[in-house]
N, C-alpha and C positions, 0 to 999 in steps of 0.2 A: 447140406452146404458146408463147407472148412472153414472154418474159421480162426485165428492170429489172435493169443492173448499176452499183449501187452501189461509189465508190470515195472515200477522203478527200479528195484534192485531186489535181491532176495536176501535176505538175513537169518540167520539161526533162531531168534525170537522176532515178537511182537505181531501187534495185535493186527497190520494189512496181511502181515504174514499169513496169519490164519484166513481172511478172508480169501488169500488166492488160495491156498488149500484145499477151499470149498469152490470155488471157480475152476480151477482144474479138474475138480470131480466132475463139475456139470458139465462140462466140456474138453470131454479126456481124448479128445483126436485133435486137438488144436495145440499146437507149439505154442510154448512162453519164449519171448524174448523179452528180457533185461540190460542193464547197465554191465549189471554183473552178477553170480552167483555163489553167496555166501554158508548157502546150504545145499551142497552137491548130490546130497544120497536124499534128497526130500521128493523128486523127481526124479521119474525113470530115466537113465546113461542116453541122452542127445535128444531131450525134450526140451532146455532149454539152451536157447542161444545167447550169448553173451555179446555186449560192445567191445570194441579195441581198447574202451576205458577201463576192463578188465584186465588187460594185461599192462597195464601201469599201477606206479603207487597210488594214486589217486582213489583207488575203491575203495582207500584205507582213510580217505581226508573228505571226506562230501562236501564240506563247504571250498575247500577248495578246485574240489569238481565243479560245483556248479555251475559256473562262469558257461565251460565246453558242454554241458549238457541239452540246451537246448540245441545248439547244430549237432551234439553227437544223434540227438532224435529222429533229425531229419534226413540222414545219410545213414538209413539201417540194414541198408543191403535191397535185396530181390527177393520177394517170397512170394507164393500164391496163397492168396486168400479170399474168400468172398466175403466177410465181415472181418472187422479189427475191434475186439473189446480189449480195454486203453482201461488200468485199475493202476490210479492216478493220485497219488498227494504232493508231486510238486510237476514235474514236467513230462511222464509218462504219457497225456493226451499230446505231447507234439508228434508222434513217433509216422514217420514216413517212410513208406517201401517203394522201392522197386517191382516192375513186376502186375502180376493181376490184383495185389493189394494194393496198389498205388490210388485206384477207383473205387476201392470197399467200401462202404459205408462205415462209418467210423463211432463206435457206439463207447462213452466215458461214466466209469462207475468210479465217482468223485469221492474220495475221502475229505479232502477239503482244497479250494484254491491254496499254490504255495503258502505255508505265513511266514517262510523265509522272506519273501517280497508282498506280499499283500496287506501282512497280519504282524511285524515280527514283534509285536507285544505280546503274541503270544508264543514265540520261540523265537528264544535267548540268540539261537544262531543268525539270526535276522539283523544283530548289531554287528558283526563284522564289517568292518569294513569294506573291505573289500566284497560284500552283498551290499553293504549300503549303495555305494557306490554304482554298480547294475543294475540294483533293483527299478528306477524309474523306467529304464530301456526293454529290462524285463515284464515287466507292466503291461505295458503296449504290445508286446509279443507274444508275451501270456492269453491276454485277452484274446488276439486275431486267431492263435492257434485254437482258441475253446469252442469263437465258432465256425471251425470245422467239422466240428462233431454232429453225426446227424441225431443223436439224441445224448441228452445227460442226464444221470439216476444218481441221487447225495444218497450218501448213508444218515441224512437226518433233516428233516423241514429247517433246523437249526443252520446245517449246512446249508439246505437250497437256497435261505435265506441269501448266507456270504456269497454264493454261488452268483446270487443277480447278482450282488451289488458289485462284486467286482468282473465278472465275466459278460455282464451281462445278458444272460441265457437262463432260460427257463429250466426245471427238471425232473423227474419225478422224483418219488423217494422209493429205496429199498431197503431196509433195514439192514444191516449183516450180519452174520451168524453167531449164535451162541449155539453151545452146547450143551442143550438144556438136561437132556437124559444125565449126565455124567452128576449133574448136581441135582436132580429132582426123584429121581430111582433111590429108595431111603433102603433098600435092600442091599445097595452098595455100600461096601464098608471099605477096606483094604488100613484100615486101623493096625498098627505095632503095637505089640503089649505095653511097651514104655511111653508112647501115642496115650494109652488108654491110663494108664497110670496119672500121665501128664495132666491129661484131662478130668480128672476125677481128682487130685489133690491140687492143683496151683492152679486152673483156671475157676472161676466163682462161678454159680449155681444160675447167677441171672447176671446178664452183664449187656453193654452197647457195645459194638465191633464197629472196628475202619479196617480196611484192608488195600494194599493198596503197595508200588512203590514209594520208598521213604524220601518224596523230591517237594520239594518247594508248593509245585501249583495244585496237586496233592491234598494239602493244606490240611492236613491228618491233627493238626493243633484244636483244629474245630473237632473234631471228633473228642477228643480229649476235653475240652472245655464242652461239648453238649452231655458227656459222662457228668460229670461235675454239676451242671448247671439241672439235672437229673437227678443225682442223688444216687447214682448206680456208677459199681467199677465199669474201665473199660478195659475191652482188650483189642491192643492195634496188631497187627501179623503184616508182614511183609520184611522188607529188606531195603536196606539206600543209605546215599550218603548223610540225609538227616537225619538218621536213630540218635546221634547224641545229643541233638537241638534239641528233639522229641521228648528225648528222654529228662531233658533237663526243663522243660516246660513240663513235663506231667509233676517232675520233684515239686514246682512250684505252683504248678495249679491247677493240678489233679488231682482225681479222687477214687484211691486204687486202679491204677494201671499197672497192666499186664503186658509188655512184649512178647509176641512171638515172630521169634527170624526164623527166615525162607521154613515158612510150613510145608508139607507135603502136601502135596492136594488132597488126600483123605483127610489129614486133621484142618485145613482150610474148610475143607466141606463140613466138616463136622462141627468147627465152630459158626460157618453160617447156619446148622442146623438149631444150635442150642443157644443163639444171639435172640435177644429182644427185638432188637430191632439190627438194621443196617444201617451207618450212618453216611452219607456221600457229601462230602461237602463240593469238590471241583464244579467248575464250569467243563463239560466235555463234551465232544461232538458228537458221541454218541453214547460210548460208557457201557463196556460189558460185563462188569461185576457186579452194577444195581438188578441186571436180569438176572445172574446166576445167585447172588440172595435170594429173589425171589424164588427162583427155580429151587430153593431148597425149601422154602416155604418160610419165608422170613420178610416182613414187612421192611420198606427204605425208607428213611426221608432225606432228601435229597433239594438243592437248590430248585425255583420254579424257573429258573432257564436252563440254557444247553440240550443237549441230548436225553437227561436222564427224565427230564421234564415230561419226555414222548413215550417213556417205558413204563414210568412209576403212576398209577394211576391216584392221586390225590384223596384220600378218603375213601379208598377200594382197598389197594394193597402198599397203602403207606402213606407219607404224610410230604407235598411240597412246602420250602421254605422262600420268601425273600434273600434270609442273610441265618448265620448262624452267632451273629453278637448276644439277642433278647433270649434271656432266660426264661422268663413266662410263656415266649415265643415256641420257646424249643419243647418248652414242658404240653404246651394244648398239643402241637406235632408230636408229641411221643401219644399221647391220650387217643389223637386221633387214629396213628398209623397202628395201636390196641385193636382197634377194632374189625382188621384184618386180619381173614382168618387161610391158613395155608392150603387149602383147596384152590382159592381166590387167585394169590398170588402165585403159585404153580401154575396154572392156567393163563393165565397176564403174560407169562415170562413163556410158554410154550408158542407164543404169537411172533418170537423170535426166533425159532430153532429153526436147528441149521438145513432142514429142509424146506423149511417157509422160503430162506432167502435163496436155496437152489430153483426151487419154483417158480419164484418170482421173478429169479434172474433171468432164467431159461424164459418163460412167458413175453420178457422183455425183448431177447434178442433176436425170437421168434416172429414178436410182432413188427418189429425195425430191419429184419430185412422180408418180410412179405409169409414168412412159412408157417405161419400161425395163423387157424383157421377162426373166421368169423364165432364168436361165442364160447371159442376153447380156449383152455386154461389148466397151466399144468398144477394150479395152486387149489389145495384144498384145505379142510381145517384139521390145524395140529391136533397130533395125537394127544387124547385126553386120560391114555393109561394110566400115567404117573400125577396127572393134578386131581383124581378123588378119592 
């Protein structure tokens, strides 16, 4: 059967990015149509199709696209298709065809309902005004278009949750992919001498790691204050516009912090190899760095909501927290997430890879338009080469 994959836009980075990555592999005969296409050489020359919104400045302003994007969904031309899977964080499940897709069954793999309009506490972009202002009208239209969908699959029970409450519609869950091999195979190295040098005189022998963009909701300060409230340096890696807040609250209430900006992925990998622990402070809706710790074999503790909550297994391969303020709090969660050992959590984090979610996703759209046979299942159990 052909089937239409449906994505918001396509970008040079970020994390839906990678999930269509792995969505086009499972289903490499199906056209992408988006808004627009920011990364052109990432897909083979007229795989995917673009809106008229592409050829305007507006691919360059999103919040001031947004206003035209729900009627740009639903005037997306004529295509054949027997299924339409819609990979969705703000108005991607509107998208309507012409044509033998106009009757497809409509299948939506939810990264979350907008929080431009549902949520904007938690994205900043949500106070414009000019979104404020739509969003009530967006609401309503949101909603009716979600239930069109003949089934919906959240990247996290966290998600399905916001999924009722504002859509309300049921859905499964499907985790999305990590790439667990790249950070769990301890044979890989691709280390620089000056990498190894680095690592061996200025990073310390035992330390707490955050890793992470340098942005506000982040909240990389908790990392730093659970160092401290530990008794062990920390070392934070990443990059953003708050390294000089960072850095200027470790002066003050740190205890030995180490900066590393924009790591390469080998010495990233290698400090979650040689980390005590991981530390996560955000709230996320799914969260794919507390897996890729562990995929190195390194215990998380991690808040007990959001996403990480469903990854990190509590007193197995790491330690959940309420809050990161109680120092005693933080100190029994380091004791705890001790006594996980990297067998454990390699194997934990292998329940993600990025075959699990090609399986499950396939299984899914198999089963939703009828071509999946009673009992069969293309999901089996992750490979357990690299977790003993």
């Amino acid at each position: 059967m052909a089937g239409l994959i449906v994505h918001e836009w396509l970008e040079t980075h970020g994390g839906a990015e990678k999930v269509m990555v792995e969505i086009a592999k499972a289903f490499p005969d199906a056209p992408i149509h988006a808004l627009w296409d920011d990364a052109p050489l990432r897909f083979e020359s007229g795989r995917v199709q673009e809106s008229w919104l592409a050829q305007t400045p507006l691919r360059r302003r999103k919040d001031l696209a947004l206003p035209l994007m729900p009627l740009t969904w639903r005037k997306m031309g004529t295509a054949d298709a027997d299924w339409i899977l819609c990979s969705s964080h703000l108005f991607a499940h509107h998208a309507r065809f012409t044509g033998s897709a106009r009757d497809a069954p409509k299948l939506v793999y939810a990264y979350t309902p907008a929080r431009y309009i549902w949520n904007p506490e938690l994205d900043a972009r949500g106070a414009n005004p000019l979104v404020k202002s739509v969003a009530p009208i967006f609401r309503r239209i949101d909603r009716k278009r979600a239930a069109e969908a003949q089934s919906i699959a959240a990247i996290s029970n966290f998600v399905r949750a916001r999924i009722n409450t504002s859509w309300h519609q049921d859905s499964r869950v499907i985790y999305p992919p990590v790439d667990v091999k790249l950070f769990a195979d301890d044979s890989l190295d691709g280390l620089t001498d000056s990498e190894r040098e680095y690592l061996d005189k200025v990073i310390p022998k035992e330390f707490v790691l955050g890793a992470s963009r340098f942005i506000p909701y982040k909240r990389l300060e908790d990392v730093i204050a659970t160092g401290r409230a530990l008794r062990l340096p920390t070392v934070i890696a990443g990059s953003g516009p708050q390294e000089q807040f960072l850095r200027d609250y470790a002066t003050e209430h740190g205890r030995e912090v180490t900066f590393v900006i924009q790591p390469s992925l080998p010495l990233l990998r290698e400090l979650f190899r040689r980390a005590l622990v991981f530390v996560f402070p955000p709230v996320e809706d799914f969260g794919i760095v507390p897996v890729e710790a562990m995929a190195a074999g390194t215990p998380v503790i991690a808040l007990n909501r959001g996403g990480a909550a469903e990854t990190v297994v509590n007193g197995h391969t790491g330690a959940l927290v309420p809050d990161f303020k109680k120092s005693a709090l933080l100190q029994e969660a380091f004791l705890l997430s001790q006594t996980a050992n990297a067998a454990d959590c390699k194997r934990r984090a292998f329940k993600f890879d990025a075959p699990v979610f090609a399986a499950a996703l396939t299984d899914w759209v198999r089963e939703e338009t009828g071509t999946l046979a009673a009992g069969e299942s293309l999901i089996k159990t992750p490979l357990e080469s690299y977790a003993n």
